[in-house]
VEXTI-292109 format. One record per atom (N, C-alpha, C): z, y negated, x. Coordinates in nm, 4 decimals, always signed. Each point is the difference from the previous one (the first is absolute). Layout:
REM residues N
Z:Y:X
Z:Y:X
...
END
This chain:
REM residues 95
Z:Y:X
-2.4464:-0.1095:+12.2039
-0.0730:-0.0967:-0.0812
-0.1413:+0.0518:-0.0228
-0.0638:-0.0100:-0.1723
-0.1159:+0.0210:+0.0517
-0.1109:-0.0902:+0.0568
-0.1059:+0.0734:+0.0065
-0.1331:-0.0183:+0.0170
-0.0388:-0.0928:-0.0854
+0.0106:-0.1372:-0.0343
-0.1046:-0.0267:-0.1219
-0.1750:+0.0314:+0.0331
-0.0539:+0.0117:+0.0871
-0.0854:+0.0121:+0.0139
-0.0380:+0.1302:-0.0024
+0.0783:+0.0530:-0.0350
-0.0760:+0.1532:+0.0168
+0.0400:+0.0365:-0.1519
+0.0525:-0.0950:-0.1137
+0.0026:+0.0414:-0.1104
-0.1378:-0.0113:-0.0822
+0.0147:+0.0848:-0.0865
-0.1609:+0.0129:-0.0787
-0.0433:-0.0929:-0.0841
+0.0888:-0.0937:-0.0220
-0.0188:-0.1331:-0.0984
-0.0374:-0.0188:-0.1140
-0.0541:-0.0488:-0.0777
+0.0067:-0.0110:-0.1468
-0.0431:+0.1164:-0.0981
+0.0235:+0.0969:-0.0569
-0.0678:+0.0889:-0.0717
-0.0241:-0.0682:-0.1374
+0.0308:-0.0911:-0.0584
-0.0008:-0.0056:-0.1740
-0.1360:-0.0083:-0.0169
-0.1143:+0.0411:+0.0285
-0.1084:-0.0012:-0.0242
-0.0373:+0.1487:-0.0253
+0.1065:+0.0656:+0.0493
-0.0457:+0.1560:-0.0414
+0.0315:+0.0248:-0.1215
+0.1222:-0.0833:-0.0929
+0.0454:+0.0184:-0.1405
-0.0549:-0.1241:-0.0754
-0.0385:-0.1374:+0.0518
+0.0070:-0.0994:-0.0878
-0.1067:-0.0036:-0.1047
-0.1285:+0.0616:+0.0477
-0.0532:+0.0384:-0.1616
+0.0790:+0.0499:-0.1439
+0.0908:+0.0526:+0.0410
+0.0398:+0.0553:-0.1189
+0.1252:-0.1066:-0.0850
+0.0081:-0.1306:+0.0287
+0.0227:-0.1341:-0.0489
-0.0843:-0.0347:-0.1110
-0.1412:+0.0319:-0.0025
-0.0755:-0.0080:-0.0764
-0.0925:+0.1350:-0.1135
+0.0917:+0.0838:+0.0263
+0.0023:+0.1519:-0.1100
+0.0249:-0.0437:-0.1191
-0.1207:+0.0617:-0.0897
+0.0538:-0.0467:-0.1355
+0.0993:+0.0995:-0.0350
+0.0861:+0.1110:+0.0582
+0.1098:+0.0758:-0.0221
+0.0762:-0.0856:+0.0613
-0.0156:-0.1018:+0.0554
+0.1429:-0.0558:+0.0275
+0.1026:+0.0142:-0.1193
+0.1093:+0.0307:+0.0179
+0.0814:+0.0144:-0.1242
-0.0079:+0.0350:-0.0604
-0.0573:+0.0659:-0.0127
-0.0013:+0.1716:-0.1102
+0.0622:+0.1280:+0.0686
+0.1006:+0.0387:-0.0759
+0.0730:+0.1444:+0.0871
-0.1050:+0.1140:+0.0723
+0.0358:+0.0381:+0.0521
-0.0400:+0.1149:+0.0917
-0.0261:+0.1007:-0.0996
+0.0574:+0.0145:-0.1252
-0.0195:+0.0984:-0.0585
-0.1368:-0.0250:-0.1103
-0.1000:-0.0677:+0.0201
-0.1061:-0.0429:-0.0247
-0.1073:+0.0633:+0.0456
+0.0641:+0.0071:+0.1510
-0.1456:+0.0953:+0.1089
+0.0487:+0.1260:+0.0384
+0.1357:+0.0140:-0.0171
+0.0190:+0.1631:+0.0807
+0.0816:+0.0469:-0.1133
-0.0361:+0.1481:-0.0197
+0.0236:+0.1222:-0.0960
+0.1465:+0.0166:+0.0239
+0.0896:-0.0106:-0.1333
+0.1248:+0.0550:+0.0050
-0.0034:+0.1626:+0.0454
+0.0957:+0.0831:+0.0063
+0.0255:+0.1248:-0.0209
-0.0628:+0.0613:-0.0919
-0.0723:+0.0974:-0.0065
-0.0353:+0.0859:-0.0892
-0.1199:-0.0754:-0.0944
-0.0416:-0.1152:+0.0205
-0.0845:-0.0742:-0.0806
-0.1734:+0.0786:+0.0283
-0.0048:+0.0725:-0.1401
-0.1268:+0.0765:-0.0004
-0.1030:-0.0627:-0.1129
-0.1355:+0.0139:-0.0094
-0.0725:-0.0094:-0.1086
-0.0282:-0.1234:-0.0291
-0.0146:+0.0027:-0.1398
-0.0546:-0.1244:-0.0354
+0.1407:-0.1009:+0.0261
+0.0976:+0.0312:+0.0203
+0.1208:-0.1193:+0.0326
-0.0413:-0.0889:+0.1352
-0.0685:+0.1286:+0.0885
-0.0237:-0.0393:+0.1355
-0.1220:-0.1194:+0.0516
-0.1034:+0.0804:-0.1407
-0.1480:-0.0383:-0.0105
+0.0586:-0.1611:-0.0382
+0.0280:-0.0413:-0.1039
+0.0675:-0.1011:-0.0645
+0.0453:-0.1204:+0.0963
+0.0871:+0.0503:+0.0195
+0.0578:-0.0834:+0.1357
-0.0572:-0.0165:+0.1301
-0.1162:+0.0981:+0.0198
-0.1075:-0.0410:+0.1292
-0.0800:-0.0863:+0.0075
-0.0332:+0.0396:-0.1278
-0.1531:-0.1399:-0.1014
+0.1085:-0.1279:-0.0269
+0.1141:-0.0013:-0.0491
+0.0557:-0.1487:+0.0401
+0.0000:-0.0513:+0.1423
+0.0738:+0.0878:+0.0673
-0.0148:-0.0621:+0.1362
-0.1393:-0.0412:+0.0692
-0.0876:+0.0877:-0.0846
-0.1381:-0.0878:+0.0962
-0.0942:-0.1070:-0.0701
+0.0717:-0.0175:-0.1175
-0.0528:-0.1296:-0.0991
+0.0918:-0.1240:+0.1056
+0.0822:+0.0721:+0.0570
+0.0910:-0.1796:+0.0690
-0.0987:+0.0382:+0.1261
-0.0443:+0.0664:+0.0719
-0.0603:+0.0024:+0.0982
-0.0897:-0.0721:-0.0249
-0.1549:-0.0103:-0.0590
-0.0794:-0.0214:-0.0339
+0.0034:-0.1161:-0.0107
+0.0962:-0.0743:-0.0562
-0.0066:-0.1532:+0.0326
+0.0542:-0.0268:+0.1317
+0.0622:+0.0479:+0.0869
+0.0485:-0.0455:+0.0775
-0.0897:-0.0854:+0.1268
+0.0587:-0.0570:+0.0741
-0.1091:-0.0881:+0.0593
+0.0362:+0.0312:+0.1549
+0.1065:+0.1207:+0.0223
+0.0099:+0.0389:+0.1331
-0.0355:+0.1514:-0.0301
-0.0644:+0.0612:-0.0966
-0.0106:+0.1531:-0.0134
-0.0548:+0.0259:+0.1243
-0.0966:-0.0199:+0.0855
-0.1040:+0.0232:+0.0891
+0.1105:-0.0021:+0.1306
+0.0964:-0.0617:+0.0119
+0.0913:+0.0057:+0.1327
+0.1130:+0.1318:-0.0285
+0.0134:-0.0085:-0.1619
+0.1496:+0.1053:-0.0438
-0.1148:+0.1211:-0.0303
-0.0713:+0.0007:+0.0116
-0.0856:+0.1861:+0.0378
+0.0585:-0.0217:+0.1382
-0.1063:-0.0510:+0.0839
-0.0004:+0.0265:+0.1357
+0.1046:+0.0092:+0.0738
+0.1171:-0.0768:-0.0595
+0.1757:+0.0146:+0.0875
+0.0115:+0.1591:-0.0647
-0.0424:+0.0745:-0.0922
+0.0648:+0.1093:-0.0763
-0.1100:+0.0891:+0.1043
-0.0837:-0.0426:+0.0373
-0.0871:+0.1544:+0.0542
+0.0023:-0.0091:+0.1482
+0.0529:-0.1411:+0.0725
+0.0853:-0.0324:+0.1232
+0.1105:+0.1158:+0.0611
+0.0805:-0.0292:-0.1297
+0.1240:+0.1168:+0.0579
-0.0030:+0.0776:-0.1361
-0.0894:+0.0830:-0.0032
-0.0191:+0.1233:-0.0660
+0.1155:+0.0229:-0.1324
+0.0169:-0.1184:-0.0560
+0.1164:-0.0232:-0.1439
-0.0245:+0.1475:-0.0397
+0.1018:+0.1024:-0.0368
-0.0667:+0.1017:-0.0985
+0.0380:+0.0169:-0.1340
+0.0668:-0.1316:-0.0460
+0.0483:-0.0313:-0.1551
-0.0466:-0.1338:-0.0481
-0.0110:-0.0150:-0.1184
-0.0349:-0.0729:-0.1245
-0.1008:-0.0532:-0.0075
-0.0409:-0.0941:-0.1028
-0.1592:-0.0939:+0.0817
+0.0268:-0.1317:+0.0443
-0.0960:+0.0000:+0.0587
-0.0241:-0.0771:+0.1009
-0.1563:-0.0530:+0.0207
-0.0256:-0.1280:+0.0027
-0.1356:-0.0791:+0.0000
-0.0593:+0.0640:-0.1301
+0.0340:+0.0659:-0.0721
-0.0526:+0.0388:-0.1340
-0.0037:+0.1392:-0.0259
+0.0305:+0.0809:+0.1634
-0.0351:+0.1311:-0.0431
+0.1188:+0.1052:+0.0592
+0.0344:+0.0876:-0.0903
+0.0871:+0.0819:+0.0272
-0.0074:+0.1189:+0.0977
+0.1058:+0.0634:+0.0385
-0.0037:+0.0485:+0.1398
-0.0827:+0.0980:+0.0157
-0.0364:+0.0709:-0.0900
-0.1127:+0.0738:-0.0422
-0.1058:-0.0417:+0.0345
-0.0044:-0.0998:-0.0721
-0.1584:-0.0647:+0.0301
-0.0118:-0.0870:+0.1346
+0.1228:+0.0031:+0.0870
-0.0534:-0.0410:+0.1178
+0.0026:+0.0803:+0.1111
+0.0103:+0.0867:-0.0344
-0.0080:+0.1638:+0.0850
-0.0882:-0.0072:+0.0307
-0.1358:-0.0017:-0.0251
-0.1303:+0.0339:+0.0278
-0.0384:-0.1517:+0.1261
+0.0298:-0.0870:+0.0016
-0.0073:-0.1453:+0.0820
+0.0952:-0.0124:+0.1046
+0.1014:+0.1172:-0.0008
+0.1087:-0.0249:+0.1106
-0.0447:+0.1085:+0.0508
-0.0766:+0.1313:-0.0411
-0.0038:+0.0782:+0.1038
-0.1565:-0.0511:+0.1048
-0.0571:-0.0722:-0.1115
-0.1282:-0.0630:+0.1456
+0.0066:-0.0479:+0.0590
+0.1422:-0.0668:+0.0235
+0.0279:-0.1191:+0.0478
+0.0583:+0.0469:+0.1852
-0.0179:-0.0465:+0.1116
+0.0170:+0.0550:+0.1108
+0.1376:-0.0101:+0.0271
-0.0167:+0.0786:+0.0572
+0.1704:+0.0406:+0.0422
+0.0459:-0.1636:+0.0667
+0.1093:-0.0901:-0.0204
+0.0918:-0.0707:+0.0923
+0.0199:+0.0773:+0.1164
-0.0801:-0.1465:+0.1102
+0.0645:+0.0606:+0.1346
+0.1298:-0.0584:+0.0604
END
């Protein structure tokens, strides 16, 4: 039998911001690059995805979950993985 007490107990606070994403319901293929998607197709579809960011009213938690566990695809809080390269490497190592 287990432990209830030694279980870790409620996590939905580590995802439930994202209840309130203005990507709620918009495909995945909004923020992350198909295959082979180069250029201005890419440019195109980055600048959409961060026009929905920009309104969003949890952007400031969906950066920080993306530079948390080092996401290394699509955007995220507004900025693409590129552009959060430079903020995840200052960021201290998880102990």
């Amino acid at each position: 039998m287990a432990k209830v007490s030694h279980l870790p107990g409620r996590a939905e606070h580590h995802w439930i911001w994202q209840m309130e994403a203005a990507c709620r319901g918009l495909g995945s293929e909004a923020f992350f690059h198909p295959d082979g998607e180069r250029g201005p197709d890419r440019t195109m579809r980055e600048e959409a995805a961060k026009a929905v960011c920009a309104a969003c009213p949890v952007r400031a938690r969906c950066l920080e979950h993306a530079l948390s566990v080092a996401e290394p695809y699509g955007v995220w809080g507004g900025l693409t993985a590129k552009e959060r390269q430079p903020a995840a490497e200052s960021r201290p190592a998880a102990a």
